[in-house]
C-alpha positions in Angstrom: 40.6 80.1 -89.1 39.5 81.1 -92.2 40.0 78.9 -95.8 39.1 79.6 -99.2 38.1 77.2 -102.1 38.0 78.1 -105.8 35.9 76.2 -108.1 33.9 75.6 -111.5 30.4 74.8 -112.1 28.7 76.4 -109.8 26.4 78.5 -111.6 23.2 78.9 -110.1 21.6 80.0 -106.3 20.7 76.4 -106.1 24.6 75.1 -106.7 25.6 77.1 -103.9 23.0 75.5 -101.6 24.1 72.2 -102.4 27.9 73.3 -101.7 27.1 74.9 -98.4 25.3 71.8 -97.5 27.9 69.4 -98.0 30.6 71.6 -96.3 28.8 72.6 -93.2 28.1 69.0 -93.1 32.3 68.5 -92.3 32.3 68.7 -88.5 35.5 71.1 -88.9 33.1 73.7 -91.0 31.1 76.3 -88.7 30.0 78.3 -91.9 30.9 78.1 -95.6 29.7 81.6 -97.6 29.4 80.0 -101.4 29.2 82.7 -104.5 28.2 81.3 -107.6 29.5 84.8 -109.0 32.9 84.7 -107.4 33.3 80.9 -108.2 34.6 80.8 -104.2 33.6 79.0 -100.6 35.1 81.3 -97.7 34.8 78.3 -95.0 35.2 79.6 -91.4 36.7 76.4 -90.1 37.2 75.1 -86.0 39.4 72.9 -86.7 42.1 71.8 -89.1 40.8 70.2 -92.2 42.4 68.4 -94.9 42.6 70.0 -98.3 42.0 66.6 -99.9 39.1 66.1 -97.5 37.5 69.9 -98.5 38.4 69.1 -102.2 36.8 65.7 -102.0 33.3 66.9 -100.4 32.5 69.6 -103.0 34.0 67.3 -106.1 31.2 64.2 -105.2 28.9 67.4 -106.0 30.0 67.1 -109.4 32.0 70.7 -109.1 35.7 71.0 -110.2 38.0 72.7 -107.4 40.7 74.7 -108.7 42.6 75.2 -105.6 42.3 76.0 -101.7 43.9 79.1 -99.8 
C-alpha cells in the first residue's frame, strides 16, 4: 500500500538520507523513495500508519510536511 508525503526543506542528497532514515525506521515503512527535487516521500507501507504519526517523524527532522496522499 503505497503513501505519498509532500514537504519543504529538503534540499540537499543529505536531507533525503536523513528522511529515509527516520521513515524506514516506522515498523509500518518497508521503503520510503525521498526526492529532494520533487519535494516527495513515496512510502511503500505493510501496514496502516497514521498520518499524524508519518507527519510527526519527518517534522522532528526539522522539515515542514504539506500534506499526505
Amino acid at each position: 500500500m503505497p503513501s505519498t508525503m509532500k514537504f519543504v526543506g529538503i534540499m540537499f542528497v543529505h536531507c533525503e538520507a536523513t528522511v529515509k532514515k527516520a521513515l524506514e525506521a516506522l515498523p509500518q515503512v518497508d521503503e520510503a523513495v525521498v526526492s529532494h527535487t520533487e519535494g516527495t516521500a513515496v512510502l511503500t507501507l505493510n501496514a496502516e500508519v497514521a498520518d499524524e504519526v508519518l507527519q510527526k517523524t519527518v517534522e522532528d527532522k526539522d522539515y515542514k510536511v504539506l500534506g499526505i496522499q
